[in-house]
C-alpha positions in Angstrom: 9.4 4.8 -6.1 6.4 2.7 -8.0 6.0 3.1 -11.8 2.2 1.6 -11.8 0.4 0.2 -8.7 -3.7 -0.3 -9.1 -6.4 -1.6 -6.5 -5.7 -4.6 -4.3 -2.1 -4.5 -4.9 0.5 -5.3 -1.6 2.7 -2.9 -1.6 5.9 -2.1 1.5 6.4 1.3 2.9 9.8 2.4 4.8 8.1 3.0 8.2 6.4 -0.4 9.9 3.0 0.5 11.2 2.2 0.7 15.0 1.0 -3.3 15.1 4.5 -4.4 13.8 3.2 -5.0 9.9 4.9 -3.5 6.8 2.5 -5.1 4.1 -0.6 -2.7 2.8 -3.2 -3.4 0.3 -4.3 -0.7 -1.2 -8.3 -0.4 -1.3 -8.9 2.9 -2.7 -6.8 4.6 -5.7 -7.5 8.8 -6.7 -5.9 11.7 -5.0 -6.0 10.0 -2.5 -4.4 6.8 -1.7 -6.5 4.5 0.3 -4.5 1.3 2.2 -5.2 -1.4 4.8 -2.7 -2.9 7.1 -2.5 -7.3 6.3 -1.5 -7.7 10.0 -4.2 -5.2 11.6 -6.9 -4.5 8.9 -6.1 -0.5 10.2 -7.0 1.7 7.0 -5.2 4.4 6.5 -5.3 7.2 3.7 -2.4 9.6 2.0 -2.4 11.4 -0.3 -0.8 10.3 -3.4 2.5 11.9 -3.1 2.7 11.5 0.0 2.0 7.4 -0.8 4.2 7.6 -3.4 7.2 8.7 -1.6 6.7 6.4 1.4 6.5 3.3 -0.7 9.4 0.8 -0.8 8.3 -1.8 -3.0 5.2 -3.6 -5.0 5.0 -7.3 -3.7 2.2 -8.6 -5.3 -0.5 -7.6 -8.0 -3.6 -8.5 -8.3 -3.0 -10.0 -11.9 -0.6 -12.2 -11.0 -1.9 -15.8 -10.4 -0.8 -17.5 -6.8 
């Protein structure tokens, strides 16, 4: 489960989506959880438990410097 995750962070869920992808970026943060797919550009939105229970892991932030 994530501690703190904030707009354009990549983030892993446990299921792949339908294109074959398992990195998200997430566009939109509230009650919602707003994400697009890296592979497809798809945009999906959960809600934010829903987000929260399906996510594996953060990858990358969009603090850190690449």
């Amino acid at each position: 489960m994530l501690d703190y995750f904030g707009l354009n962070d990549h983030v892993v869920l446990k299921k792949k989506h339908a294109c074959g992808g398992n990195e998200w970026v997430i566009v939109r943060v509230g009650c919602d959880i707003k994400i697009k797919c890296v592979q497809c550009n798809r945009i999906i939105m959960l809600d934010r438990q829903d987000f929260l229970k399906s996510a594996k892991k953060l990858i990358k932030t969009e603090h850190e410097k690449e």
